[in-house]
Each structure stands twice: as structure tokens, then as C-alpha cells.
OpenMM code with the backbone's topology and positions (N, CA, C; nanometers):
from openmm import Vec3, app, unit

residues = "UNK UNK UNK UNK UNK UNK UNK UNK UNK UNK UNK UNK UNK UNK UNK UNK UNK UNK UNK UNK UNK UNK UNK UNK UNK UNK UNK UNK UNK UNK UNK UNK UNK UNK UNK UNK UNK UNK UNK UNK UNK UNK UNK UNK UNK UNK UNK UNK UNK UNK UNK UNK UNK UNK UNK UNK UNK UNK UNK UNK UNK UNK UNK UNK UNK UNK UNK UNK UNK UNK UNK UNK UNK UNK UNK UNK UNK UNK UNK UNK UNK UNK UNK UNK UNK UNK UNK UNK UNK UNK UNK UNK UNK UNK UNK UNK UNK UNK UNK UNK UNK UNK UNK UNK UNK UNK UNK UNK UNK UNK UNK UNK UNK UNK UNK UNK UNK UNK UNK UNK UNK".split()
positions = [
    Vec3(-0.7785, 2.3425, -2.4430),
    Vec3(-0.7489, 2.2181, -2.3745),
    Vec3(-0.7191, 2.2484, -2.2289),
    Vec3(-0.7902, 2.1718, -2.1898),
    Vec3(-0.7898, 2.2029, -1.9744),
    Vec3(-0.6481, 2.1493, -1.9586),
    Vec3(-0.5648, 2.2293, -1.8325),
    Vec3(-0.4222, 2.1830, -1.7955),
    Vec3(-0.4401, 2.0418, -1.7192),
    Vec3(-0.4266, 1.9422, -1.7228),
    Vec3(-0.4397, 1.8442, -1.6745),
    Vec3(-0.3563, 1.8090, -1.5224),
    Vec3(-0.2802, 1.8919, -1.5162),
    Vec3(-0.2093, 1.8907, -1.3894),
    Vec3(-0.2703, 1.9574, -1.2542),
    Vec3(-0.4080, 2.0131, -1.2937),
    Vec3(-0.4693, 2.0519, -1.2008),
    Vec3(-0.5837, 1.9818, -1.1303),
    Vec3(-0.6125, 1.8325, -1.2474),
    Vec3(-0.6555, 1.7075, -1.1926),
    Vec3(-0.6308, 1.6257, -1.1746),
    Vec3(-0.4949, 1.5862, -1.2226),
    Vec3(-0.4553, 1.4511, -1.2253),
    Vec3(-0.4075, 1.4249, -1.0626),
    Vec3(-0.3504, 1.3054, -1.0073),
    Vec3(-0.2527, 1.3113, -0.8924),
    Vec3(-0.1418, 1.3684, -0.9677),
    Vec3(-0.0673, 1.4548, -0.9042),
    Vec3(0.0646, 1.4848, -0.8608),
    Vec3(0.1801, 1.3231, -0.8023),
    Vec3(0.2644, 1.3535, -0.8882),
    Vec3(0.3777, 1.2323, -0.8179),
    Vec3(0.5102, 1.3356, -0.7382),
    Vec3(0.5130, 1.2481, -0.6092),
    Vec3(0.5904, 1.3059, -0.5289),
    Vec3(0.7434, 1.2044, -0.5521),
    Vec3(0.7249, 1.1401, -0.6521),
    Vec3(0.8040, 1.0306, -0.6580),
    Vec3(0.9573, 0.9562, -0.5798),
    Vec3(0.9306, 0.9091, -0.5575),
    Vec3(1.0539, 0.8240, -0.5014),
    Vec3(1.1148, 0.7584, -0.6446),
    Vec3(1.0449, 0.6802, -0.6856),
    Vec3(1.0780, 0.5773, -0.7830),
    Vec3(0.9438, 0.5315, -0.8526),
    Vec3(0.9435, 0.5978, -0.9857),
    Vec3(0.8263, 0.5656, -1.0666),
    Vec3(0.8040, 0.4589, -1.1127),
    Vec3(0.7466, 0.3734, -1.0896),
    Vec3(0.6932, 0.2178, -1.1379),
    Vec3(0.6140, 0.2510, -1.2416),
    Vec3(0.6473, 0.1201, -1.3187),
    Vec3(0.5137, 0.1252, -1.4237),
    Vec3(0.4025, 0.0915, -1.3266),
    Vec3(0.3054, 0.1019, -1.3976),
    Vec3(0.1219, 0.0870, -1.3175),
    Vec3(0.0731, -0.0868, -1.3510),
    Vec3(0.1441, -0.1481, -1.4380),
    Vec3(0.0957, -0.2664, -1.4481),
    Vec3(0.1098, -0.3355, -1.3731),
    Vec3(0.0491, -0.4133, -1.2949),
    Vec3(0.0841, -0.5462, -1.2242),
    Vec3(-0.0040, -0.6773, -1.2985),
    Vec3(0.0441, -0.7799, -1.1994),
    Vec3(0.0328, -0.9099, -1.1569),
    Vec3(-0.0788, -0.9568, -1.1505),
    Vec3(-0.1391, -0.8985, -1.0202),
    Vec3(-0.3152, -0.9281, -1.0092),
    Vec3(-0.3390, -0.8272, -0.9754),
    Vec3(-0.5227, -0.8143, -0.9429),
    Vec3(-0.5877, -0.7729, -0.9075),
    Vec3(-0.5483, -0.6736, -0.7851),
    Vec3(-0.6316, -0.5611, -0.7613),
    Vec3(-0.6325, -0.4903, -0.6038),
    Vec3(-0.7480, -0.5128, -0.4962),
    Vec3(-0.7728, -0.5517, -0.4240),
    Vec3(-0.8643, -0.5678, -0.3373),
    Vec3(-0.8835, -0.4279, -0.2840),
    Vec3(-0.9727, -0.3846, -0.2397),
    Vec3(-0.9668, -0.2632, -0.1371),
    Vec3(-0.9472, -0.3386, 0.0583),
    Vec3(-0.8625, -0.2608, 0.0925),
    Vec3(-0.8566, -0.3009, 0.2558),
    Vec3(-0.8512, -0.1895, 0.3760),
    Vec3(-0.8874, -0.2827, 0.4761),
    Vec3(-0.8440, -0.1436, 0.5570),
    Vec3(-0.7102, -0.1987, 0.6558),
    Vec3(-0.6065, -0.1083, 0.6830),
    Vec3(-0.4651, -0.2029, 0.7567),
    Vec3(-0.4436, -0.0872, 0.8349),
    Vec3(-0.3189, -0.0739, 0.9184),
    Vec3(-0.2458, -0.0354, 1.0073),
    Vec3(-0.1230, -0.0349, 0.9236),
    Vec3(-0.0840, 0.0634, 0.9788),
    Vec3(0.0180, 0.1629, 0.8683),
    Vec3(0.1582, 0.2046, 0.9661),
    Vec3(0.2538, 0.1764, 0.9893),
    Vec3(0.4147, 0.2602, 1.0840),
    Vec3(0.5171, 0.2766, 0.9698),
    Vec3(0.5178, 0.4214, 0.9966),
    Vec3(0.6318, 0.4339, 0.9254),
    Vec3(0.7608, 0.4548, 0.9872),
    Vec3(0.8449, 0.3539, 0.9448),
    Vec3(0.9369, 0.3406, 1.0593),
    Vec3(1.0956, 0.4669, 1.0516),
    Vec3(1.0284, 0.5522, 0.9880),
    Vec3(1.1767, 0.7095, 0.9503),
    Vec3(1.1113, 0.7178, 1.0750),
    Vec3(0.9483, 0.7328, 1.1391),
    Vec3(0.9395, 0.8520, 1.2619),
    Vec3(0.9519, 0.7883, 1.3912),
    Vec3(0.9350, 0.5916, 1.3840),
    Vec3(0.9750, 0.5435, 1.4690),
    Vec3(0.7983, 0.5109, 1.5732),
    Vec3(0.7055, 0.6078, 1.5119),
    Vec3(0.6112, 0.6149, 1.6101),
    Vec3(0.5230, 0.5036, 1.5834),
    Vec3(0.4257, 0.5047, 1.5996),
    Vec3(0.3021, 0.3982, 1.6484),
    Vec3(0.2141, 0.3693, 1.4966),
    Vec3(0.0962, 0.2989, 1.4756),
    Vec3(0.0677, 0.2662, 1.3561),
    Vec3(-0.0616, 0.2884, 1.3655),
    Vec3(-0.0948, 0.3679, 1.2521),
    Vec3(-0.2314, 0.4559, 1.2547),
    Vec3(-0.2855, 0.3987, 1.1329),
    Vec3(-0.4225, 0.3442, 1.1156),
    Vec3(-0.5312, 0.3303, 1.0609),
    Vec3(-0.4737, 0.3930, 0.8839),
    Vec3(-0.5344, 0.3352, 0.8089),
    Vec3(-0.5232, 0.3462, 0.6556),
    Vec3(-0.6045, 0.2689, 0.5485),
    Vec3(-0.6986, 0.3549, 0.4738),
    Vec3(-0.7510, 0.2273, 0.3616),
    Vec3(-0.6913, 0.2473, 0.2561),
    Vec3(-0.6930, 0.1588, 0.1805),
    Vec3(-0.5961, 0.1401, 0.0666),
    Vec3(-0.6589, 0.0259, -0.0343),
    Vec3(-0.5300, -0.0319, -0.0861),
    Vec3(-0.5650, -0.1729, -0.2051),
    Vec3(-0.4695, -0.2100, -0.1631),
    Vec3(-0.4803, -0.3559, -0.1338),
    Vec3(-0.4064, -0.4727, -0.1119),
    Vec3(-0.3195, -0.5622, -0.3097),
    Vec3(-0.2457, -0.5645, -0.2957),
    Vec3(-0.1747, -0.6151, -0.4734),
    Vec3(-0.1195, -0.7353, -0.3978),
    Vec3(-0.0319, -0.8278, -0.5088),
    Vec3(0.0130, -0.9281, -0.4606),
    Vec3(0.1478, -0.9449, -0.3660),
    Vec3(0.1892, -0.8116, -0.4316),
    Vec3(0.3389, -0.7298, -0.4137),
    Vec3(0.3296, -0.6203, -0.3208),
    Vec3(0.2078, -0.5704, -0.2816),
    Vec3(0.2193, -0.4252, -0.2017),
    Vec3(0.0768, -0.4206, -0.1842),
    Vec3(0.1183, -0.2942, -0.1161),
    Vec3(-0.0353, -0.1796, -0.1038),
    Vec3(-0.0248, -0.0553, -0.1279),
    Vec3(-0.1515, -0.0008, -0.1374),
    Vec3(-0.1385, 0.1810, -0.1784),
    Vec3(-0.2544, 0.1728, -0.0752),
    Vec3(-0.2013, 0.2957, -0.0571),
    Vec3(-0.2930, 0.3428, 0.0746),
    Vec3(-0.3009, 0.5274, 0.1117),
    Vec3(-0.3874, 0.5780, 0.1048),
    Vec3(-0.4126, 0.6921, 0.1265),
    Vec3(-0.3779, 0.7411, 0.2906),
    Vec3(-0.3383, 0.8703, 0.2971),
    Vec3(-0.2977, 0.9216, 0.3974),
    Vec3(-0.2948, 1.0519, 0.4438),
    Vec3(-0.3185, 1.1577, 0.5549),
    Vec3(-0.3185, 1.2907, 0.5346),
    Vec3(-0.1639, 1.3794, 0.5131),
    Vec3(-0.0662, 1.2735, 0.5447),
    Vec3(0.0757, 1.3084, 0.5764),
    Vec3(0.1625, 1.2196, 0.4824),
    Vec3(0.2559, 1.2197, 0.3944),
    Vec3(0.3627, 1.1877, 0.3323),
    Vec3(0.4366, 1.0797, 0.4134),
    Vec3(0.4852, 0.9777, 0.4158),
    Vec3(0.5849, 0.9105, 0.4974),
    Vec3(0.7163, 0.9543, 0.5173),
    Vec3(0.7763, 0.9512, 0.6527),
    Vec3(0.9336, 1.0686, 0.6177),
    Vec3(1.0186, 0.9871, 0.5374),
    Vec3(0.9816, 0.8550, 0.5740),
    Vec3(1.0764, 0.7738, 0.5115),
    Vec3(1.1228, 0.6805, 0.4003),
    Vec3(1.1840, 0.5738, 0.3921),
    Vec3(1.1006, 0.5098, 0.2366),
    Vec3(1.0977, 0.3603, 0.2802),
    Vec3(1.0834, 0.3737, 0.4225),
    Vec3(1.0392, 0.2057, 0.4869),
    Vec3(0.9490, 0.2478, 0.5477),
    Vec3(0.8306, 0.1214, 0.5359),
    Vec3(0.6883, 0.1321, 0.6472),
    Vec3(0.6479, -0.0164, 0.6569),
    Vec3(0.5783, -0.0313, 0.8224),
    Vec3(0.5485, -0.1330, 0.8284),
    Vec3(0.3953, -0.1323, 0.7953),
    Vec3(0.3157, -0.2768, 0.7842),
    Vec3(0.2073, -0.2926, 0.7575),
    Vec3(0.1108, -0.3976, 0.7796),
    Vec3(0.0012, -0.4145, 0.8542),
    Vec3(-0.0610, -0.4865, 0.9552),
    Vec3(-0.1947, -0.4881, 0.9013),
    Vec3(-0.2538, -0.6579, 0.8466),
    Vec3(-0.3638, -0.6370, 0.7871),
    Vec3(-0.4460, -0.7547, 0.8130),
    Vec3(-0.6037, -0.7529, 0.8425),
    Vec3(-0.6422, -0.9090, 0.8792),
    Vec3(-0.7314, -0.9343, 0.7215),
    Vec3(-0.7252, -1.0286, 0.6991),
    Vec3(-0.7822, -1.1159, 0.5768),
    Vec3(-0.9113, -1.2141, 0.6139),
    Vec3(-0.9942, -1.2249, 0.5735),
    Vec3(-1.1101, -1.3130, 0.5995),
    Vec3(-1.0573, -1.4476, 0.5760),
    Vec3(-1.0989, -1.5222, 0.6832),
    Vec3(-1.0513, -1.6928, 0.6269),
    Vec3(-0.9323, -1.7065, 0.7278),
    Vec3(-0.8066, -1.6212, 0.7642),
    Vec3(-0.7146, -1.6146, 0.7886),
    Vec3(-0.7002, -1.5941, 0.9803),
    Vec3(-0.6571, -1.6674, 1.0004),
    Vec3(-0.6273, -1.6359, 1.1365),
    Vec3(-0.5863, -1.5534, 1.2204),
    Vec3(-0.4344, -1.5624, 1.1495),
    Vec3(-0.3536, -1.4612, 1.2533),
    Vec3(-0.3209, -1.3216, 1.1301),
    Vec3(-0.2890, -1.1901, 1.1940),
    Vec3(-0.2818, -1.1297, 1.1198),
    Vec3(-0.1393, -1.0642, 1.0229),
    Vec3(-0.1967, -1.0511, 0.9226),
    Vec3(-0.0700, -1.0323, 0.8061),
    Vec3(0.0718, -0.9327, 0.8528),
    Vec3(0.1404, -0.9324, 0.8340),
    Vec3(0.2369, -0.8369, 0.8883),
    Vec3(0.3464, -0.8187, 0.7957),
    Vec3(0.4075, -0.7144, 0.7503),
    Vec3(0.4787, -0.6860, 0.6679),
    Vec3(0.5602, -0.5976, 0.6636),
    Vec3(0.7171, -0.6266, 0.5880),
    Vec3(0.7818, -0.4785, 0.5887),
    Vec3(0.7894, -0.4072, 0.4074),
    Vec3(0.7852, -0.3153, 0.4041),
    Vec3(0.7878, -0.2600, 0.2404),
    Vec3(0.8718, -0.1416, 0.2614),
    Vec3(0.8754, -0.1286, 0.1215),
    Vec3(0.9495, 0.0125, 0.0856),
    Vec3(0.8577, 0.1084, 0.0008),
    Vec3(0.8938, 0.2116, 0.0196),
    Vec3(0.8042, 0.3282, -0.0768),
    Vec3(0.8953, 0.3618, -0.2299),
    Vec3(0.7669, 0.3524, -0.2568),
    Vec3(0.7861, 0.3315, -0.4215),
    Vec3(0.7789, 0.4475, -0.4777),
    Vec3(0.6968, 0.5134, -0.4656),
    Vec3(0.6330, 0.6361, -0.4880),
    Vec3(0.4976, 0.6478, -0.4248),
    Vec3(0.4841, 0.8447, -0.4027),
    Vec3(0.3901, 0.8813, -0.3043),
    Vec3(0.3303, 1.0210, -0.4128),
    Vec3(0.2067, 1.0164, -0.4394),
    Vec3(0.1558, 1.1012, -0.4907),
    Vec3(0.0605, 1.1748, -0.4238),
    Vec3(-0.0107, 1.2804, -0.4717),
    Vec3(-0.0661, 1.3744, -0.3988),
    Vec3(-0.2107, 1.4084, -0.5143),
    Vec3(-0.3468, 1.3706, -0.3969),
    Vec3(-0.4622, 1.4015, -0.4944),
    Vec3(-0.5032, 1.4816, -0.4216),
    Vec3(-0.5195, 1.6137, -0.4059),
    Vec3(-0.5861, 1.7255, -0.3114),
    Vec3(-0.5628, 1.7541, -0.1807),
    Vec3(-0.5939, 1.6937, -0.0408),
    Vec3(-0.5569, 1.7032, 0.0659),
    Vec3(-0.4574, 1.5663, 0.0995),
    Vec3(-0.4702, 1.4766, 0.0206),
    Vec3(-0.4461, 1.3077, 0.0459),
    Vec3(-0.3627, 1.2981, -0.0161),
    Vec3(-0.2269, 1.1697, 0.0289),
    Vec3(-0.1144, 1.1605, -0.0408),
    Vec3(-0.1304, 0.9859, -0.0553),
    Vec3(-0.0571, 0.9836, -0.1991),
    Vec3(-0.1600, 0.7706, -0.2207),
    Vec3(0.0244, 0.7453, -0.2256),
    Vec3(-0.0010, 0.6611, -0.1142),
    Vec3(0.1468, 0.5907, -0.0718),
    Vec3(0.1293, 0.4544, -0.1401),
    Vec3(0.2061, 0.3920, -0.2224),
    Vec3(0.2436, 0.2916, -0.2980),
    Vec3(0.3890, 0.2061, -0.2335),
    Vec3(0.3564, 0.1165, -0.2105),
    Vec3(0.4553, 0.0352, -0.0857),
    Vec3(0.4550, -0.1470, -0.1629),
    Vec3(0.5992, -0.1401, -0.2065),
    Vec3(0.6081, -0.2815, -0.2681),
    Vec3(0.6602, -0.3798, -0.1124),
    Vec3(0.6408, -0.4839, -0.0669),
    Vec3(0.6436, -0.5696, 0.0412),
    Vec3(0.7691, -0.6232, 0.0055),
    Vec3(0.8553, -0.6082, 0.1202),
    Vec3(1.0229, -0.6948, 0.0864),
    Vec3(1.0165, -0.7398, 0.2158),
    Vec3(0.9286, -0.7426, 0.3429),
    Vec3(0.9356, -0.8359, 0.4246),
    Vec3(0.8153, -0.8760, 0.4300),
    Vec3(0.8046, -1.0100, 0.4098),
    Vec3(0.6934, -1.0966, 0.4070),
    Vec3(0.6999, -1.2118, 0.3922),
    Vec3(0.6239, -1.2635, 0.5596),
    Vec3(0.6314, -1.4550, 0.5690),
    Vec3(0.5940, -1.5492, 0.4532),
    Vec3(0.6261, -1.6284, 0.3991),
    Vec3(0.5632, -1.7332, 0.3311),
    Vec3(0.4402, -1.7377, 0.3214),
    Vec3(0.4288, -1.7749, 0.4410),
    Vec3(0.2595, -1.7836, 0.4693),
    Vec3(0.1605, -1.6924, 0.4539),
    Vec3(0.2147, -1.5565, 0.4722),
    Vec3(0.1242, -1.4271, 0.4750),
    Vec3(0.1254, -1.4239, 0.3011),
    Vec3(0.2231, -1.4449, 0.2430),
    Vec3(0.2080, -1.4370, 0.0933),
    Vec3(0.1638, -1.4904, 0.0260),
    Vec3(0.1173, -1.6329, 0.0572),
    Vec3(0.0390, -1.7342, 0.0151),
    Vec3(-0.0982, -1.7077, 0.0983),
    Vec3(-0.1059, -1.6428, 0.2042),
    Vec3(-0.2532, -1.6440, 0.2458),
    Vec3(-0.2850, -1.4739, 0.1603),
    Vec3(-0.1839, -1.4318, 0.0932),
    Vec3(-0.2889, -1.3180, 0.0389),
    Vec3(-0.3095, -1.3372, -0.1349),
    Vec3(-0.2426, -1.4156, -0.1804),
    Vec3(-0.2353, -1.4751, -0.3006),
    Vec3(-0.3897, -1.5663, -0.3244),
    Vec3(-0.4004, -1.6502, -0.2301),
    Vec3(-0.4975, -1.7394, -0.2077),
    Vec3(-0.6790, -1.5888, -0.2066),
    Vec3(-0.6640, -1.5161, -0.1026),
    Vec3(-0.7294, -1.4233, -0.0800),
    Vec3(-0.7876, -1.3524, -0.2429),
    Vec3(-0.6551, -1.2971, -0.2770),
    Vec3(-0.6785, -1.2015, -0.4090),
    Vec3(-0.7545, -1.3139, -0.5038),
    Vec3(-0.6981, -1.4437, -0.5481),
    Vec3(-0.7823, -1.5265, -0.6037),
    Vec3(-0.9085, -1.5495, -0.5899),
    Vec3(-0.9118, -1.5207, -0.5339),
    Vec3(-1.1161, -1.5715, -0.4538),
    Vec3(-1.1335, -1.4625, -0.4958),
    Vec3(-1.0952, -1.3271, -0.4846),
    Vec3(-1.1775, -1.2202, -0.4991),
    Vec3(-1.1871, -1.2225, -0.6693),
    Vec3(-1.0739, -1.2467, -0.7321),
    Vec3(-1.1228, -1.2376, -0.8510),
    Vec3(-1.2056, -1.2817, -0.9693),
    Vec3(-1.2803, -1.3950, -0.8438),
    Vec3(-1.3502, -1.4980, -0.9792),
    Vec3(-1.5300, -1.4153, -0.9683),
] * unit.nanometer
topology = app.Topology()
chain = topology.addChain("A")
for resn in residues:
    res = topology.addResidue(resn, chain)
    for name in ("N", "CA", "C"):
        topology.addAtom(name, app.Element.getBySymbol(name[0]), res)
């Protein structure tokens, strides 16, 4: 039997969530600050959830707050958000950052709710 830990992701865990959600994941591409380093917000693709995003990265976040900046088709102005890190795992060179949203407008939550719906029919 092959060791499975030599394919699976690795969890760097913060806080292990179950894997089930709510809805669907979209794939996206957003703007990513993590606000432990304070610096500027660099490019990231990921999956958009109703609750968060996961998003791949070459570097770990220092911290367990990040902000997050995303435009939606249909949508005007763009999404903006604050989250926390949930857990951060590690698939080879890439670390898949999992970020549940605890700041988020009304509106941005209903314009991504509305979004994920369309995608799923």
C-alpha cells in the first residue's frame, strides 16, 4: 500500500473545518493582503464559496487575517472583504489558503450568492 502522505495535501492547519459546505465553488481570480505583513495585495486564483475562498499561493500567510478583492460579472463595483484563515495546506511548491469571510457588505454577499446561483444551474 503506497504512503499516502506523499500525495495527498499536507494540512498546515490553523483550524480544521469539515470540507462540506453550502454551495457550490466557482473558480476566480482576486487580489489577496495579508494583513500580519501589512504589505500590498498580490494576484491569486482560487474558488470563490458562499462563505470564503481558497486560493493558492507560493508563500503561507503570516497571519490568520487577509483581505480580499474580487470583480464578479454583472456586478459593478468590486467585492471587498475581510476573512480569517481557517486552514492552510501544502500541495508541492503551493500552499491552498482557505479563508472564511467575517467582513462582508450586504451587498457583496448577496451579489455573490446571486453569482454562485447562476453558475450552478
Amino acid at each position: 500500500m503506497a504512503d499516502r502522505s506523499e500525495s495527498a495535501p499536507q494540512s498546515l492547519g490553523v483550524a480544521a473545518e469539515s470540507d462540506r459546505r453550502e454551495s457550490g465553488r466557482v473558480p476566480i481570480r482576486m487580489l489577496v493582503r495579508d494583513l500580519g505583513t501589512g504589505g500590498s495585495f498580490e494576484p491569486a486564483d482560487g474558488d470563490l464559496a458562499l462563505g470564503g475562498v481558497q486560493y493558492r499561493a507560493l508563500h503561507p500567510p503570516v497571519g490568520s487575517r487577509v483581505e480580499v478583492r474580487f470583480l464578479l460579472p454583472g456586478v459593478d463595483a468590486e467585492i471587498r472583504a475581510g476573512g480569517e484563515v481557517l486552514r492552510v495546506t501544502q500541495d508541492g511548491e503551493r500552499f491552498g489558503v482557505h479563508v472564511r469571510f467575517c467582513e462582508i457588505p450586504i451587498e457583496a454577499e448577496l451579489a455573490v450568492a446571486r453569482f454562485l446561483q447562476r453558475g450552478e444551474r
